[in-house]
C-alpha positions in Angstrom: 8.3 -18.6 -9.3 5.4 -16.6 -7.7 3.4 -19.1 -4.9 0.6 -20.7 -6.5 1.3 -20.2 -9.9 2.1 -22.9 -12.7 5.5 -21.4 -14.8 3.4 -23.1 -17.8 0.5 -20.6 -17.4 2.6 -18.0 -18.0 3.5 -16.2 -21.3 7.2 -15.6 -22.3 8.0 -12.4 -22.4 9.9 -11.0 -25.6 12.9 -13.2 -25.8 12.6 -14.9 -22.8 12.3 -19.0 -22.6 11.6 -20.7 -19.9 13.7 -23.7 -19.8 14.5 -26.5 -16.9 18.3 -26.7 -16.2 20.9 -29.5 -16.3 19.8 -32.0 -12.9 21.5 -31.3 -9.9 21.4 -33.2 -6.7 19.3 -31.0 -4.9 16.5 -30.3 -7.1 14.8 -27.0 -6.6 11.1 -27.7 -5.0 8.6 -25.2 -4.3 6.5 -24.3 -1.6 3.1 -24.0 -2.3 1.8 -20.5 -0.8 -1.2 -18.5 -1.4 -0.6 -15.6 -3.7 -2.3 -12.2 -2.7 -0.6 -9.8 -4.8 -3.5 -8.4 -7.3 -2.5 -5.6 -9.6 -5.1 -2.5 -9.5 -6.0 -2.1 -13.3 -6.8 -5.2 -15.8 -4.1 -7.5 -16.7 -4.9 -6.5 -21.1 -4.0 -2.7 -20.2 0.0 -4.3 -19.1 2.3 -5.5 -21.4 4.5 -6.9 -18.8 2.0 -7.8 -16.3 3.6 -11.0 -15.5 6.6 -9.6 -14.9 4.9 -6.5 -12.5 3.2 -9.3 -10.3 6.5 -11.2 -10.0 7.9 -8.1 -9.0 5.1 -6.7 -6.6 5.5 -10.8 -4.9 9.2 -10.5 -4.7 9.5 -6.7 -3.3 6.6 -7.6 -0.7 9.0 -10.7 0.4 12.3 -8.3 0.5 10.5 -6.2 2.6 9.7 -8.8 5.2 13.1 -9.9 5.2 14.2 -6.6 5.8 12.2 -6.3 8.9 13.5 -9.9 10.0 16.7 -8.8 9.8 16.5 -5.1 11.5 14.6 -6.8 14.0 17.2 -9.6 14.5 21.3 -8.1 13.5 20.0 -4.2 14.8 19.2 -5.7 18.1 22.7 -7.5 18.3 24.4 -4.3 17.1 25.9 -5.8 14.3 26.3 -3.1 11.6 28.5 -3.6 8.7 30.7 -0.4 6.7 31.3 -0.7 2.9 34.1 0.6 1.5 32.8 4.1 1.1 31.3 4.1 4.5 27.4 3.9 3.7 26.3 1.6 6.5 24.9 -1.7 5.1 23.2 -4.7 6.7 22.6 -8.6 6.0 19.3 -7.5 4.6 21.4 -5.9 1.8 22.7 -9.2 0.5 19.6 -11.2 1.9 17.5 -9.2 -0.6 19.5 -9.1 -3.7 20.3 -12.7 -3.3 16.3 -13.2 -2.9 15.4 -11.5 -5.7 18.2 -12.8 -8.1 17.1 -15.9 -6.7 13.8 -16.0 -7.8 14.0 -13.8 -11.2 16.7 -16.0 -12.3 13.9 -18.7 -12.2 11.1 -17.2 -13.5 12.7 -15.6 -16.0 16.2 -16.7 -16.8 17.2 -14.9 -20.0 16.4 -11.4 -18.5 19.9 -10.1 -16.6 20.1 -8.8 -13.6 21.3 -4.8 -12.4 22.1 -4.3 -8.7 24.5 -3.3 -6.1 26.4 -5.2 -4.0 29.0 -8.1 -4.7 29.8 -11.1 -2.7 33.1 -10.2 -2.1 33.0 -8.2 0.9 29.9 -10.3 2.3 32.6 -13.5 2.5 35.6 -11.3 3.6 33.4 -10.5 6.9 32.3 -14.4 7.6 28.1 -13.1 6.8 27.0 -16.0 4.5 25.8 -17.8 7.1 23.5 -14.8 8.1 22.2 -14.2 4.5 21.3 -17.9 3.6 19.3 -17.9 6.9 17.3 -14.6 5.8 16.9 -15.8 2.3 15.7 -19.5 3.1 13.0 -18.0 5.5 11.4 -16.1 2.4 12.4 -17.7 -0.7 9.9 -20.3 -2.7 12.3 -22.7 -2.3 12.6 -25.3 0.1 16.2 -24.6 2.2 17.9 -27.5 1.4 17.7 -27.4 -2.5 20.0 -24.2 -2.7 23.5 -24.0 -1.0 26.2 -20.9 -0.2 27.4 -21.3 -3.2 23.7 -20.6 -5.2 23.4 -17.4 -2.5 27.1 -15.9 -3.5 26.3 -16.7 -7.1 23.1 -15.3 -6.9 24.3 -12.0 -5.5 26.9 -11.5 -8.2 24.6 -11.8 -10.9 23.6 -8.7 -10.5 27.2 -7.1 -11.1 28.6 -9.0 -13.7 26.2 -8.6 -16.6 27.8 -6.9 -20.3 25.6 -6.1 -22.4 27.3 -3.7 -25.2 25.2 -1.3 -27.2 22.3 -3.0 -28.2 18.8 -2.7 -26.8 18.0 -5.0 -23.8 15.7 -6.0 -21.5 16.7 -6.2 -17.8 16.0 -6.2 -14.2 17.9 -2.9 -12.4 17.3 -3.6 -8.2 18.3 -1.7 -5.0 18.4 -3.8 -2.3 17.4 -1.3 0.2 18.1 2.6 -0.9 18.7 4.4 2.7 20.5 1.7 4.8 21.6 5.1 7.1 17.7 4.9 7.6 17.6 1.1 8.2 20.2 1.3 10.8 18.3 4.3 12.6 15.3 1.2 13.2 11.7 2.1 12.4 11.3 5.3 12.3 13.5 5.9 9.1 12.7 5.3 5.8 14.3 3.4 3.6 13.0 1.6 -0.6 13.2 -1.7 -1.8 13.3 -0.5 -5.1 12.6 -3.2 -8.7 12.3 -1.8 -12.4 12.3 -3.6 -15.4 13.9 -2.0 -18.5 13.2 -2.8 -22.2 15.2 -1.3 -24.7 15.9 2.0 -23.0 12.6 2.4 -21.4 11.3 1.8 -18.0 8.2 -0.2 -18.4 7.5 -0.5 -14.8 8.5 -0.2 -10.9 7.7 -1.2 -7.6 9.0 0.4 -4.0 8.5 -0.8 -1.4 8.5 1.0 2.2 8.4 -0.8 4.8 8.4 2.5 7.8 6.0 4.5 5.5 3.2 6.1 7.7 -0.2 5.4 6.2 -2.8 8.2 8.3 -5.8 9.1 7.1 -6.4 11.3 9.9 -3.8 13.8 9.1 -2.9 13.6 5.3 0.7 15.0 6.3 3.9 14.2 3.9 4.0 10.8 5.4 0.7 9.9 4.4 -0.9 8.9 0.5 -4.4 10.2 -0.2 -6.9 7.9 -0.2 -6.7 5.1 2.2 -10.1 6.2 3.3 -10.7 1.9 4.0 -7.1 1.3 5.8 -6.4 1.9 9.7 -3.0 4.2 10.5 -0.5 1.9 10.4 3.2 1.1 8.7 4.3 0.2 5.3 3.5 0.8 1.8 3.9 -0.9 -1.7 4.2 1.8 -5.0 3.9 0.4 -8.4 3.8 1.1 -11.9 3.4 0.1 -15.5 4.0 2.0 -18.4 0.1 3.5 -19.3 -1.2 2.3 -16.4 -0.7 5.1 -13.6 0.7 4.8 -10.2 -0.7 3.0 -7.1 -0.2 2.1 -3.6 -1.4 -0.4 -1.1 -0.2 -1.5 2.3 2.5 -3.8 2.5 0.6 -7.1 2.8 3.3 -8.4 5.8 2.4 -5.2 7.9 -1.6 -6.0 7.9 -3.2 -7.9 10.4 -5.4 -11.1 9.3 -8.5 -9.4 9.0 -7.1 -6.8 6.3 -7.8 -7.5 2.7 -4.6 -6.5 0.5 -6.6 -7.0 -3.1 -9.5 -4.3 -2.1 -6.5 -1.5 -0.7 -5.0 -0.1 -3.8 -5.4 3.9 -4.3 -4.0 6.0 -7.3 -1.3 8.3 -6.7 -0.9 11.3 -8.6 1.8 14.2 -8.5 0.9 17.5 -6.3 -1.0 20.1 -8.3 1.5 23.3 -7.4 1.8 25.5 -10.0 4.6 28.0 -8.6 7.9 27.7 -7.2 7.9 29.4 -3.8 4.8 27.7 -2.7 6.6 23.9 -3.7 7.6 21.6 -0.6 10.9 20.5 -1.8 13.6 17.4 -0.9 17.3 17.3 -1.1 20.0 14.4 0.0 20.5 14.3 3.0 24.2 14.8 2.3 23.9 18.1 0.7 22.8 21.5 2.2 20.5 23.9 0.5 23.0 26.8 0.1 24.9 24.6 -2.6 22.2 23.9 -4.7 21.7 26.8 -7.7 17.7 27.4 -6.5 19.2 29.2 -3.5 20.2 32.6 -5.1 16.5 32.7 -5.6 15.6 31.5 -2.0 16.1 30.7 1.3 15.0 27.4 2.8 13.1 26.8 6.1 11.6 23.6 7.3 8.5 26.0 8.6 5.1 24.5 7.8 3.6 26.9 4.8 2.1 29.4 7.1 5.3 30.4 8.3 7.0 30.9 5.1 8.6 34.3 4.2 8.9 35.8 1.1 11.9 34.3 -0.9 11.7 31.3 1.1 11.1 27.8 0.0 10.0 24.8 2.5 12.2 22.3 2.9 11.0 18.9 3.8 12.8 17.5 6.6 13.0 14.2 5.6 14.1 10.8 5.2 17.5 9.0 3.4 17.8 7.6 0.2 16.8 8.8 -3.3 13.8 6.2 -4.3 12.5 7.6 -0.9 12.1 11.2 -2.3 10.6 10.2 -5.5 8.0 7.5 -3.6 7.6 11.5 -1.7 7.1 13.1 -5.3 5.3 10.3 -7.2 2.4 10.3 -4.2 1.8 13.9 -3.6 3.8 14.6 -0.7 6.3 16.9 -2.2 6.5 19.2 -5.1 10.4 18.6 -6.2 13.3 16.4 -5.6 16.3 17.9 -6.3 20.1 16.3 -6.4 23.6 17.6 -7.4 25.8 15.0 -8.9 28.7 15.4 -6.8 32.4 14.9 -9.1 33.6 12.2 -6.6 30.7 10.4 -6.5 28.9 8.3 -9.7 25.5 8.3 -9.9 23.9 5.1 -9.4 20.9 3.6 -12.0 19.3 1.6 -9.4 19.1 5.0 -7.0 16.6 6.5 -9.9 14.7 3.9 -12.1 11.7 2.4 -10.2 11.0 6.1 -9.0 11.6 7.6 -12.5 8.4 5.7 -13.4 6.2 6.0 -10.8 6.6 9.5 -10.8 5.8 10.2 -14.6 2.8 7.6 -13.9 1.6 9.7 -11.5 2.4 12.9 -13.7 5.6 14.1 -12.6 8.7 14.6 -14.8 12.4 13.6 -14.0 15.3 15.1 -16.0 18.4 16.6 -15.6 19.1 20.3 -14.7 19.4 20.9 -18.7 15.9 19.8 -19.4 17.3 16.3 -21.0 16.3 12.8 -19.5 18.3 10.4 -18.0 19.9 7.6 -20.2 20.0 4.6 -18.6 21.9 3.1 -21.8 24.8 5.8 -21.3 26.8 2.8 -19.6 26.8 0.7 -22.5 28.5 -1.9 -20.6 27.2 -2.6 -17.6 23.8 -0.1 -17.4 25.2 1.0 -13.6 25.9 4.2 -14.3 23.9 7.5 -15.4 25.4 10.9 -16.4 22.8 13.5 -15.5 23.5 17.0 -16.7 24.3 18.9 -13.4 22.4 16.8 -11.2 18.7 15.6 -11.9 15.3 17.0 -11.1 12.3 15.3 -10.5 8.8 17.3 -10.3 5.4 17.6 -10.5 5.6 18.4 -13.9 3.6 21.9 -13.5 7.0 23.4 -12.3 9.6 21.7 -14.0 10.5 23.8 -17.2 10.8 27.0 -14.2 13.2 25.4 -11.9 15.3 24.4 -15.5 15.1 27.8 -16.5 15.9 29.0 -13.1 19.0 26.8 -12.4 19.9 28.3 -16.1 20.4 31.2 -15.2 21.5 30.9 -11.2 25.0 31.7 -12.3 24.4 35.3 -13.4 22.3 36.4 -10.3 23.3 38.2 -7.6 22.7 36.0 -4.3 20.3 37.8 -2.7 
């Protein structure tokens, strides 16, 4: 439940009840903190504005914990390697369990989507480590939940059927870019939290805890408009279906004399209407000369007065895929596009809360045959997508032309 707010003030959501469970002997007890999350447009223009302020509460407190913990475990060296060798931290499990925690209370007939399993958290002795992270931002008191709540919570996110009717769930990345959270604070990495309702994305929130906010220098690290904020770290993107996309500073990165409610700026999409003057992203895992765009151009990581003909600019930037649409969705960068590699599946939580914060902010995401993403494709368990190719996320203005363009990459001559 969201500090300072009474669960019998709020509305159910479609198919949701809110309902106390069976006694246990450690009743759950809340603290009673001061709530300073404030959406940007009025509460009648959201359908699910209950469940966006939840979310904006509960990605603000994952990205605290985050820091916590990269403060605390990077410090000590302690670095742990999944299975397919993408570095991953305390904060990965800290988070999920956090949010599962807290979503399972406020609202406990909408399921969970996310990443990680217990398993491998127990088989390294790291329990421990993630119930100290989660009791330090949780709403509940430490002693009401035990390991046994944390594991659980974790694995709700992974063990969720649903079969092929519509549904309304949760889909959460714990942190998308843990190779940037090991690399400290100059990397970026997403807290990323999208709620789904029968097929459709009704709203997200990022949350970016190394994101530079400048309003000296509107670089591609910066978001237009903080004209009342002082350079500093740390953004919060959110979005609701019809209601645009904002940002604000990440309320834990302000100092006491900042007021959060007064800081949030609309984001819209870059206006570039033609390909070779786009500032693109890729993975960081894939070159440019693999991608089809590249028997039409070269790419450079020149700034635009040094680009050549046939050359694109490539933005030299950050890990993670929610990174590169928060990049997208706020103006930074024209395109984001990825190649879905055969030995690799292609992850729902890597795409959903960017999906909608970039066509908020006017963008389009699709994949390289024009056709959106189906988050529904996994009937089962809603983990997996199957873009076309790879997918594509724009300003809109250039979309259909890089479609077109990847079209017909086959039958040109590299030049």
């Amino acid at each position: 439940m969201i500090p300072g707010m009474d669960l019998h003030l709020l509305r159910s959501p479609p198919g949701v009840r809110f309902f106390r469970r069976h006694p246990s002997p450690a009743p759950l007890r809340r603290r009673l903190v001061t709530v300073s999350s404030i959406l940007p447009f009025a509460k009648e223009k959201a359908k699910y504005h209950i469940e966006l302020e939840a979310a904006v509460e509960l990605v603000e407190r994952a990205c605290s914990l985050c820091i916590d913990v990269q403060r605390s475990l990077l410090s000590d060296g302690r670095i742990l390697e999944k299975n397919d060798q993408t570095p991953v931290t305390v904060a990965d499990f800290g988070v999920q369990a956090l949010v599962s925690l807290e979503l399972g209370k406020l609202f406990p007939s909408i399921p969970l989507v996310a990443e990680e399993d217990s398993g491998f958290l127990q088989s390294q002795n790291l329990v421990d480590l993630v119930v100290s992270a989660v009791s330090d931002k949780t709403s509940f008191h430490e002693e009401s939940f035990s390991h046994a709540d944390v594991l659980e919570a974790i694995d709700r996110g992974e063990r969720t059927e649903f079969g092929t009717k519509p549904a309304m769930y949760w889909i959460l990345d714990p942190i998308d870019g843990t190779r940037g959270f090991v690399k400290g604070s100059k990397a970026l990495y997403v807290v990323g939290l999208s709620l789904v309702v029968e097929g459709e994305i009704t709203l997200g929130v990022m949350g970016c805890p190394n994101w530079v906010v400048d309003t000296s220098h509107r670089s591609i690290t910066g978001v237009q408009g903080y004209e009342n904020s002082s350079p500093g770290l740390g953004i919060i993107m959110v979005a609701h279906v019809g209601c645009g996309t904002w940002t604000k500073r990440l309320r834990h990165m302000l100092d006491s004399s900042f007021k959060p409610s007064s800081d949030w700026t609309r984001c819209f999409v870059d206006g570039c209407s033609l390909v070779h003057k786009a500032n693109f992203c890729i993975p960081d895992s894939q070159a440019w000369e693999s991608l089809p765009l590249s028997v039409f151009y070269d790419a450079t990581t020149n700034d635009n007065d040094g680009i050549r003909d046939k050359e694109i600019r490539l933005l030299p930037f950050c890990c993670g895929s929610l990174c590169k649409y928060l990049m997208v969705a706020s103006g930074g960068a024209s395109v984001f596009i990825l190649e879905v590699k055969p030995e690799r599946v292609t992850k729902a939580w890597d795409h959903a809360a960017g999906m909608i914060c970039v066509h908020e902010a006017g963008g389009k995401v699709t994949d390289w045959e024009g056709s959106e993403l189906d988050l529904a494709a996994d009937q089962v368990k809603r983990r997996i997508i199957y873009p076309a190719g790879g997918v594509l996320v724009t300003n809109g203005k250039i979309h259909q032309q890089i479609v077109e363009m990847i079209s017909s990459s086959s039958t040109v001559v590299r030049h």
